[in-house]
N, C-alpha and C positions, 0 to 999 in steps of 0.2 A: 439756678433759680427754677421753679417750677411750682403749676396749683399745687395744692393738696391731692396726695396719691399720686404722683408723677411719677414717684421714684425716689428721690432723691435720699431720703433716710435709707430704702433698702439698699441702694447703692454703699453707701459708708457703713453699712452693715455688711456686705461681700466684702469691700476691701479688710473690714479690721477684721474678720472671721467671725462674726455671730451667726451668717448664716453662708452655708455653701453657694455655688452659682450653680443655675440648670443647665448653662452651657459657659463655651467661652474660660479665657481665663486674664487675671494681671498681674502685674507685676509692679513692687514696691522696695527701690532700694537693689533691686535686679534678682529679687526673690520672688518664686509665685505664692500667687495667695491661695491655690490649693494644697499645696505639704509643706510651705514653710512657714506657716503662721507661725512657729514659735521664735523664729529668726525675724520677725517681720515685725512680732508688737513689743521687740527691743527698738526695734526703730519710730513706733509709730505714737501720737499721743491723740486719745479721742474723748469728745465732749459729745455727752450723746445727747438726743435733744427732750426728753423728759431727763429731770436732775436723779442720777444712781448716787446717793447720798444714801448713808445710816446715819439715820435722825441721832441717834442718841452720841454720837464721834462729835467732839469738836471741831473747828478748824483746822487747828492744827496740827488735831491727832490726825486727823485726812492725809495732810500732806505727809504726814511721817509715812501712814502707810502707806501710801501708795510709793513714797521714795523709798520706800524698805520694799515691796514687787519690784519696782525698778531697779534695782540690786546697787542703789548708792551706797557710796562707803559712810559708816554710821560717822566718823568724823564732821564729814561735811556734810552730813543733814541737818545740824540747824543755821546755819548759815545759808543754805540753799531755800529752808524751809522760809527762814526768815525773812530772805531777797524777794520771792513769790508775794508774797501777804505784802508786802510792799508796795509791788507792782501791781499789787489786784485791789491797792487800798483795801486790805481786808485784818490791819494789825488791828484796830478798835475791835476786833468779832473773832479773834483769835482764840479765846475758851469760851468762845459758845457752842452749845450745841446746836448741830448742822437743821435741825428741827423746826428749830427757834427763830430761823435768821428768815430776811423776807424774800421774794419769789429773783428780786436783780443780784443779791448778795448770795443766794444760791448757784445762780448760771455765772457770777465769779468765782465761786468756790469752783467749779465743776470746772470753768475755761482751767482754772490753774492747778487743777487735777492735770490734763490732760497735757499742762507744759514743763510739769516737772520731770525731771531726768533729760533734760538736753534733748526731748526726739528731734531726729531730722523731719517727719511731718506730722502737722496734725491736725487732723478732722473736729472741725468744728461745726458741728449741725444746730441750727438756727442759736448762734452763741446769744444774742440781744434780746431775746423773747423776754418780755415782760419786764424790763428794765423801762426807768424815767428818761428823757432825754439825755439829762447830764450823765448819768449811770451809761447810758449807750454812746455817748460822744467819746467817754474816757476807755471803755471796751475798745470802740477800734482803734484809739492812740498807741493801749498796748499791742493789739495785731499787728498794725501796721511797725511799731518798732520793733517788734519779735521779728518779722518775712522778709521786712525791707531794708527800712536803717539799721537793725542790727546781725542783720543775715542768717539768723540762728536756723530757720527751719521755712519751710514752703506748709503752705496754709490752705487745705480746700474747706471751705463753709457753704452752708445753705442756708439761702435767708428769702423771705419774702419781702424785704425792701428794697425797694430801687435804690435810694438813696446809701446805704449799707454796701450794695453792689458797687456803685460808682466812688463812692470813698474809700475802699479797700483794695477792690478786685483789680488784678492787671488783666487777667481774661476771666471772662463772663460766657457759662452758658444756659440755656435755656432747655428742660428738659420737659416733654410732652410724651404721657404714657408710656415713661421706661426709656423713652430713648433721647439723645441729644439731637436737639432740630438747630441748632446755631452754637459754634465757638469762636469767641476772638475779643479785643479789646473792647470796651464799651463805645470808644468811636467806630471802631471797625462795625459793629454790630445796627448803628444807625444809619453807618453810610450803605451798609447791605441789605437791610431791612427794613429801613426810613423810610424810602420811597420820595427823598425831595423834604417839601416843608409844609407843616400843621398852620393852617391858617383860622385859629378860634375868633367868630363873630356872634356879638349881640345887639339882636336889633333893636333901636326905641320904644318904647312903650307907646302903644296906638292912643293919638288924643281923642279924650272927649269928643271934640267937635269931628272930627273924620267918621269916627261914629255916628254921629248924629244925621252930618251929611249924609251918608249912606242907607238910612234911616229916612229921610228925607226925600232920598231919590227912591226908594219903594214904594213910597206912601206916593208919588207922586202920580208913579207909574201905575198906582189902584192894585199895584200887587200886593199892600199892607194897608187896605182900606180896614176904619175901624170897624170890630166886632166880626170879619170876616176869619180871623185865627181866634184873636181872645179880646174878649170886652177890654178896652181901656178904663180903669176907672174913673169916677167922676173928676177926683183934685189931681188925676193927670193931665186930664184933657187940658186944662191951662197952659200947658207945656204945648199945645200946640195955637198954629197958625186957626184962623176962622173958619177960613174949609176945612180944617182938619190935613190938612196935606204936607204934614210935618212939623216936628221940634221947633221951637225959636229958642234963640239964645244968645247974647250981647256979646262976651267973650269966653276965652276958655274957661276962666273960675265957672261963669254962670251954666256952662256948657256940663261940667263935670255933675252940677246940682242937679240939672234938667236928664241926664242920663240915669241917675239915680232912681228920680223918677218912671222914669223908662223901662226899669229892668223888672216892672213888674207886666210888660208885654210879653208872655210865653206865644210858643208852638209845640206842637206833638211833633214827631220825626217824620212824618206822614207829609207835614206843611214843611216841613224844613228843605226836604227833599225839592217838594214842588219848588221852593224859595232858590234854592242850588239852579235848577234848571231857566227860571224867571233870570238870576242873574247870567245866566250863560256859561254857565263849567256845572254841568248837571254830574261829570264825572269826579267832581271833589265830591259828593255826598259818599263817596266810598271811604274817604278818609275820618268820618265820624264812629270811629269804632273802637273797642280794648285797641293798645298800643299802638294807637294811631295817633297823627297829629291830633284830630280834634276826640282825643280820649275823656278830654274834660266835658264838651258838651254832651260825649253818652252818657258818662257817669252823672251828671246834672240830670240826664231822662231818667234813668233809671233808678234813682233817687224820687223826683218827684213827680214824673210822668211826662215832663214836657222840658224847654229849654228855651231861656231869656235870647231873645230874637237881641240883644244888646251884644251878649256876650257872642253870639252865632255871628255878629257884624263884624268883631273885633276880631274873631281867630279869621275870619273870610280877609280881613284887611290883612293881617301879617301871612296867609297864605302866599295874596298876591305879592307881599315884598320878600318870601322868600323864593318865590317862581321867577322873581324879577335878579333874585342873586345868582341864582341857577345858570341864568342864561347869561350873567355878567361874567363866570368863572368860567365857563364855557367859551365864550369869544374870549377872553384875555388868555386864559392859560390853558395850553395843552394837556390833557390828560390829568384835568384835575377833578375829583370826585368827591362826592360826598361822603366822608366818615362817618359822621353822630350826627344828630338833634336832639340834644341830651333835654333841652325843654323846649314850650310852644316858641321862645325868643331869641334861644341862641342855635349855635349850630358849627362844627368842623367841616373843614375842606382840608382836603390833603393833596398841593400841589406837586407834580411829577419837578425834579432838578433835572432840567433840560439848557443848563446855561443860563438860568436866573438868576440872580443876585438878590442879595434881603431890601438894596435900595429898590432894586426894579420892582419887587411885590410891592413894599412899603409904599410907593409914586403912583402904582397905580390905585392899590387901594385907597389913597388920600384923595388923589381927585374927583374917584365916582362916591365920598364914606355917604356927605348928604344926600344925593340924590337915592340913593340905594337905603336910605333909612337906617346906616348901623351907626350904633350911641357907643360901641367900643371895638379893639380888634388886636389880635393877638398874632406876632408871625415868629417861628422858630422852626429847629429841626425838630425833628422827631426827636422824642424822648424814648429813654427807656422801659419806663411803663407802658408806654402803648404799643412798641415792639415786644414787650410781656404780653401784654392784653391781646396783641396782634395773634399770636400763638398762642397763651392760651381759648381764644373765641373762635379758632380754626375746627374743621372738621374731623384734624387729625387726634383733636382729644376727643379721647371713647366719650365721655359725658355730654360732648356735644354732638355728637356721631349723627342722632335720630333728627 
């Protein structure tokens, strides 16, 4: 496995001989791949990863020729031709032209290109691309009975799916510009590169009313006195108390309406900032910026010049309850960090396997979930995807170098 440009095609292009090495050499079968290619691709069967089809060949004229370069005996070519198209469900499209046929029933033609003539190995580079589910479900049934239960031949492929990886592969590795940075089983690979266990949480959506409060307590404090940031309008002012000194509102439904209301109270970034400082963490106003938590309220300024003092309460409220989870994964678990916060609501933790158990994460997370505000929560190993993503989002890929 590897991004795009890792290698992995030029790799299976050195071993079958499309192209020389600049260093280095291998061996295939206990032949090298620099003088004995021609001893090498009797042994070898390859599916390269754009389809080497002539449009105008049928199916089955395909497989004749290629079984006639593989130097079968003409007896047993249709028989052999026949057992293929079988295995690759490809008898219905047997005189069609290779042209005609659509992008899944190509990358089958092309796999059973490459498994005709008995090879002992065969390179299969990204075999599933552009196949349906069922079409790629039935692809690895044959892989896996061609390598495994039938023992006919050893199988290397590249694929960008994880899932393709862990249904196939006995060893898996990971290639980052040209070179291999991890091989071994797909467990082996998580228990080396895991790191412990992926703890995905989302937190509740902030109510109405906590807004309002909050809102409430500004206006109280005369640091959201009216018309000191933006005129409230006339049919808002209803929404407030006689003094003016804040929202009223009976329950949550009434609360969600009167917010409504609300959000037509803006500030400039100017007042926002002061409002940061008023509430006492003047250094979250750094977080209002491009990919930053509060990315939304810039893009809200910067669209219409200002930002609903509503919505600026609501990202300030789930600030405070993700500061508040920070410091809970902190005291509970050792060396546990923060991976992603892939939105303003949810967020990964990746705890260190220091003699935890899934019960002991799961007991704790259950008794703090309410008070910590999370509406859902996810605990596993690490996946294989994110030991992909781990390497590929490393330093060590040139594209992310700078």
């Amino acid at each position: 496995m590897g991004i795009n440009g890792a290698g992995k095609t030029t790799t299976l292009s050195i071993l079958s001989g499309e192209f020389p090495p600049t260093s280095g050499t291998g061996f295939i079968g206990g032949y090298d791949i620099r003088g004995d290619q021609s001893l090498i691709r009797r042994k070898i069967g390859y599916c390269p990863q754009f389809d080497a089809l002539l449009e105008l060949l049928t199916v089955e004229e395909h497989l004749y020729l290629y079984a006639r370069i593989k130097g079968m005996g003409e007896r047993s070519i249709p028989r052999v031709v026949r057992g293929i198209m079988s295995d690759m469900d490809l008898l219905d499209f047997a005189n069609k032209a290779a042209g005609s046929l659509s992008g899944g029933n190509k990358r089958k033609l092309s796999v059973a290109i490459a498994m005709i003539g008995g090879p002992s190995i065969v390179f299969l580079d990204e075999p599933s691309t552009g196949m349906d589910p069922v079409a790629r479900r039935f692809m690895w049934d044959v892989i896996a009975n061609m390598s495994t239960k039938e023992g006919k031949c050893s199988v290397i492929l590249t694929t960008h799916s994880m899932e393709e990886a862990e249904a196939l592969c006995s060893r898996i590795g990971i290639m980052v510009a040209g070179r291999l940075r991890c091989l071994g089983s797909g467990q082996h690979l998580k228990a080396r590169h895991g790191s412990g266990y992926e703890v995905d949480i989302k937190i509740d959506s902030v109510p109405a009313s906590a807004v309002l409060d909050a809102f409430t307590l500004l206006a109280r404090s005369s640091a959201l006195p009216v018309g000191s940031f933006a005129e409230i309008p006339t049919h808002v002012a209803t929404s407030f108390n006689a003094k003016g000194k804040g929202p009223i509102y009976k329950d949550e439904a009434d609360a969600k309406n009167v917010l409504i209301n609300l959000s037509l109270v803006r500030v400039d970034l100017q007042n926002l900032e002061r409002l940061c400082g008023i509430m006492g963490k003047p250094g979250r106003f750094s977080q209002i910026g491009p990919n930053r938590s509060g990315s939304a309220l810039y893009d809200m300024h910067m669209v219409t010049g200002d930002v609903q003092v509503a919505s600026f309460l609501e990202w300030w409220i789930l600030e405070d309850l993700f500061e508040n989870l920070a410091g809970f994964f902190t005291e509970n678990f050792k060396k546990a960090k923060l991976v992603e916060r892939s939105t303003l609501a949810s967020c990964r933790y990746q705890v260190a396997d220091e003699g935890l158990t899934l019960p002991q994460i799961f007991g704790v997370l259950e008794k703090s979930k309410k008070g910590l505000g999370i509406q859902e929560y996810s605990v596993g190993q690490t996946t294989l995807e994110q030991i992909f993503n781990q390497f590929a989002g490393s330093t060590n890929n040139p594209e992310n170098a700078e």
